[in-house]
C-alpha positions as CSV (number, residue, x, y, z in Angstrom):
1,X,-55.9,75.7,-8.8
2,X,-59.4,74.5,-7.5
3,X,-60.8,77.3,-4.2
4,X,-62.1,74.7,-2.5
5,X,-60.7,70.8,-1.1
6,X,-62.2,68.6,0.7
7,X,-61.3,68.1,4.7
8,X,-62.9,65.1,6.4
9,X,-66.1,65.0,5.1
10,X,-66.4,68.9,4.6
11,X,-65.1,71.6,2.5
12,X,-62.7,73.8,3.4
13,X,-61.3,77.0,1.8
14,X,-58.3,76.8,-1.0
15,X,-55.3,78.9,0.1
16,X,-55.1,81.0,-2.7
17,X,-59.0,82.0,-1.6
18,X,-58.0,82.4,1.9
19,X,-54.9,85.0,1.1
20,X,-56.9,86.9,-1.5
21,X,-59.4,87.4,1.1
22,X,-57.2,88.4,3.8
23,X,-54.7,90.2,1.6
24,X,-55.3,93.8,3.4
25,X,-55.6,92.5,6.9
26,X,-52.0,90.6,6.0
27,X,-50.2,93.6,5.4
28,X,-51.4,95.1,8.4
29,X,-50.0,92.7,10.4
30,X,-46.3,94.1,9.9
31,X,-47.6,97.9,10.3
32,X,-50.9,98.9,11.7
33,X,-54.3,96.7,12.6
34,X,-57.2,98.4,11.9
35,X,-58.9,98.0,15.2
36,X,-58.3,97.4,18.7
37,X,-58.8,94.2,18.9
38,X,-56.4,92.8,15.9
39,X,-54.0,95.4,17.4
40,X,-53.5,93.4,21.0
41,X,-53.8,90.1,18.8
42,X,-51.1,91.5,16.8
43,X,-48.9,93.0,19.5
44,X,-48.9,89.6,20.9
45,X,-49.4,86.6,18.4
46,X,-48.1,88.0,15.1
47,X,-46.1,90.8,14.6
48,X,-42.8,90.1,17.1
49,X,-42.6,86.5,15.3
50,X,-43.0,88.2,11.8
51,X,-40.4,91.0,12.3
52,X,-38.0,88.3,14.0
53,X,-38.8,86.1,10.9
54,X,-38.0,88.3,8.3
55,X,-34.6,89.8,10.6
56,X,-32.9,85.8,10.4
57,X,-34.3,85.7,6.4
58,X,-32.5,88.5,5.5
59,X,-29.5,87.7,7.5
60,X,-28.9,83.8,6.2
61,X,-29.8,85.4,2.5
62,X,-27.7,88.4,2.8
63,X,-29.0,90.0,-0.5
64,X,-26.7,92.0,-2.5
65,X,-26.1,93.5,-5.9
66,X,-25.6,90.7,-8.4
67,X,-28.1,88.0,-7.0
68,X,-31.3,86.9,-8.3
69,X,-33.8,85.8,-5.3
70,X,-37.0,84.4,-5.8
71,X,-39.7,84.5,-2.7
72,X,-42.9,82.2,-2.9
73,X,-45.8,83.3,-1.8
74,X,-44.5,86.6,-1.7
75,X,-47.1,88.5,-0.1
76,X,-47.2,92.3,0.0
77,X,-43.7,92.1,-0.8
78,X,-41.6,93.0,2.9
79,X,-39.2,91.0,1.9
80,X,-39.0,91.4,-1.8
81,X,-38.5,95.1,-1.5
82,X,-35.4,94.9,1.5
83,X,-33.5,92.6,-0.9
84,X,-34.2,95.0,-3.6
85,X,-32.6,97.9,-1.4
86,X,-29.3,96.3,-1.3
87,X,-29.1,95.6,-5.0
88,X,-30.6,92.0,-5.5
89,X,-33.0,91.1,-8.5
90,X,-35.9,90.2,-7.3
91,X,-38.6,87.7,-8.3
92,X,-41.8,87.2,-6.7
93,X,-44.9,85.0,-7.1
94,X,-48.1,84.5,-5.3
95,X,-51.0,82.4,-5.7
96,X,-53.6,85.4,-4.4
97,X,-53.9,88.4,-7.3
98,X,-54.6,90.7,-4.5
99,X,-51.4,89.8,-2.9
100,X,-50.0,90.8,-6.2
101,X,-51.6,94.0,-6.5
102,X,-50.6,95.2,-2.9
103,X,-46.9,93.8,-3.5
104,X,-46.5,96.3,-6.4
105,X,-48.2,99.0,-4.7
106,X,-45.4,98.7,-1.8
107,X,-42.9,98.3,-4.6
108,X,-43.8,101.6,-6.5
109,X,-44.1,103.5,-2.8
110,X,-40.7,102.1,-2.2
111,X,-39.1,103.3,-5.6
112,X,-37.6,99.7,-6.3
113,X,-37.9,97.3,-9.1
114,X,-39.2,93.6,-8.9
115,X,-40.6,90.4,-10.8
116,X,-44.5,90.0,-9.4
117,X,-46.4,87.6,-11.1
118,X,-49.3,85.6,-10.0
119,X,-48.1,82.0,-9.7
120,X,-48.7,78.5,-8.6
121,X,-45.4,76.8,-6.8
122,X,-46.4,73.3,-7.2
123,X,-46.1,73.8,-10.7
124,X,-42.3,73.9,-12.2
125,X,-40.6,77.2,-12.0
126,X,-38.2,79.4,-13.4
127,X,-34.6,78.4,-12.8
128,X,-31.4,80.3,-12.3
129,X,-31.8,81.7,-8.2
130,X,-29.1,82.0,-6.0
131,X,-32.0,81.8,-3.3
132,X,-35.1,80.9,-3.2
133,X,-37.6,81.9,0.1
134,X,-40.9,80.7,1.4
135,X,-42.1,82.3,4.0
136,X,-45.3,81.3,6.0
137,X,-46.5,78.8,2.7
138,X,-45.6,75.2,3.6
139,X,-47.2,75.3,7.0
140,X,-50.6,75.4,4.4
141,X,-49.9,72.0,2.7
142,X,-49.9,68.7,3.7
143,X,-47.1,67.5,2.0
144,X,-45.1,70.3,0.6
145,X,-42.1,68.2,-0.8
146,X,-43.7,69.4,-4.3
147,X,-42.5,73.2,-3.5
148,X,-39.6,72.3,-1.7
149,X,-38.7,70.0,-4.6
150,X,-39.4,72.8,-7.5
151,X,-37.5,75.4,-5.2
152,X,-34.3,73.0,-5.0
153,X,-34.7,72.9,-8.4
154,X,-34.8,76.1,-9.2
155,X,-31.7,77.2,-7.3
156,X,-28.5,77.2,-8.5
157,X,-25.5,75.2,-7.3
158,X,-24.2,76.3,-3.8
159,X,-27.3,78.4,-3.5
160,X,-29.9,78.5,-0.5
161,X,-33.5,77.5,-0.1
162,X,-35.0,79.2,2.9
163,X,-38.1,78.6,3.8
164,X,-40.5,79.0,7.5
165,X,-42.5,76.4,9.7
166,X,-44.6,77.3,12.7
167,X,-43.8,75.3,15.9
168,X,-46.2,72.5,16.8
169,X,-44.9,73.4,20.1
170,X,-45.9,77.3,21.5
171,X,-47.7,78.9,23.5
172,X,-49.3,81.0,20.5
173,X,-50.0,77.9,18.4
174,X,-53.2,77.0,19.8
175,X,-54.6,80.3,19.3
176,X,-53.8,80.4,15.6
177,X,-55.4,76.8,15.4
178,X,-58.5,78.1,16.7
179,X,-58.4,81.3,14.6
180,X,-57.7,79.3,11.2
181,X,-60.4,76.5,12.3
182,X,-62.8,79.4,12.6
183,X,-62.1,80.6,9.1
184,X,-61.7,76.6,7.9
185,X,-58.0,76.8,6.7
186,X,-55.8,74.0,7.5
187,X,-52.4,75.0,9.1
188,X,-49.4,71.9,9.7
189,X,-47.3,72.2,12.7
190,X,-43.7,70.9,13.1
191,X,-41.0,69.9,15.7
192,X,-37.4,69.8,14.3
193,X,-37.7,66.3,14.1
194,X,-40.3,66.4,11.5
195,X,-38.3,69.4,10.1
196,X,-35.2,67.0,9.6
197,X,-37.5,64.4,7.4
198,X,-39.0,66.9,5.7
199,X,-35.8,67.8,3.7
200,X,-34.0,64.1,3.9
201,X,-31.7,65.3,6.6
202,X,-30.2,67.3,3.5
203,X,-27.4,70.0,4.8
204,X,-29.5,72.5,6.5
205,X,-29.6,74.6,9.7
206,X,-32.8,75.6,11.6
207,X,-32.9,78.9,13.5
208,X,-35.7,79.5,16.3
209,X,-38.0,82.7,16.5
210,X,-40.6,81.9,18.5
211,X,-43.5,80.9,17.3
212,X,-41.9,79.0,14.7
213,X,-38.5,77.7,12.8
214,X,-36.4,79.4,9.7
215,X,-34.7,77.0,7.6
216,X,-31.9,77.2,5.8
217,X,-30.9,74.6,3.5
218,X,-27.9,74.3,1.1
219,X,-27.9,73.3,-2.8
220,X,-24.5,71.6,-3.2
């Protein structure tokens, strides 16, 4: 995957660049910022949206002993080591190495076992999920019907594909725009309208946490 892409007439950073150079300050959006200032910015832009994101995940996924779940763009792994606590086998792939790294540090502090590779989702992946997650990743791509597509894909039959959107619509969005302008990263908003095209008006439902949308979509 190419670091850099070109943005009206300038170049502007890859996101596997972006997350490998933010990877630390990531994690400490779920736990503690390093300094006063990304601790107010957290308080009140990130980590209430995050927490509320990754409550509704875990509820519509409901891991237990038996599944295999596969998360995309799976960070530092918050998610990938709850379903492991309730039995489930869990995969994990992100495009950032340092992502990676951090994901199995959390995993070994947390005594579980998981699947962390280094991946690329627009690429085909490996099949046989019961769910597959994205979380905070198709808000980064202009069209993301590629992941979504290889997600369906590699979920089985009467399985779920749950991924996140921010709102184009609240009252934290134009500070993130301004934030991710400043560190030239383009970010994709959506309404549920644009939700609804997005997966072909495909058996889904969309829950609301604020800043943004969870949704869950059924393989039948």
């Amino acid at each position: 995957m190419s670091l850099l892409q070109l943005r009206g007439g300038y170049i502007t950073r890859d996101i596997g660049e972006y997350f490998e150079t933010i990877a630390e300050d990531f994690d400490a959006y779920y736990d503690k910022p390093k300094n006063m200032t990304d601790a107010l910015i957290n308080s009140w832009l990130r980590r209430p949206g995050l927490l509320k994101r990754l409550k509704i995940t875990l509820a519509i996924s409901d891991p237990k002993e038996g599944m295999r779940i596969l998360e995309i763009g799976c960070g530092s792994g918050k998610y990938i080591v709850e379903c492991a606590k309730r039995g489930a086998d869990v995969w994990g792939i992100d495009v950032a190495p340092e992502m990676i790294k951090l994901a199995k540090q959390f995993c070994n502090k947390s005594k579980i076992k998981a699947h962390l590779s280094v991946g690329d989702a627009t690429k085909e992946l490996q099949s046989g999920f019961d769910v597959c997650v994205a979380l905070g990743v198709f808000e980064y791509f202009k069209d993301p019907r590629p992941i979504l597509n290889n997600m369906i894909a590699a979920t089985n039959h009467n399985g779920k594909v749950i991924f996140s959107l921010p709102k184009k619509y609240a009252f934290q969005t134009p500070l993130r725009e301004a934030m991710l302008y400043y560190r030239n990263v383009d970010c994709y908003y959506y309404t549920k309208e644009k939700i609804r095209m997005l997966v072909n008006n495909g058996n889904h439902r969309i829950y609301d946490y604020g800043p943004g949308y969870v949704v869950e979509y059924y393989k039948n």
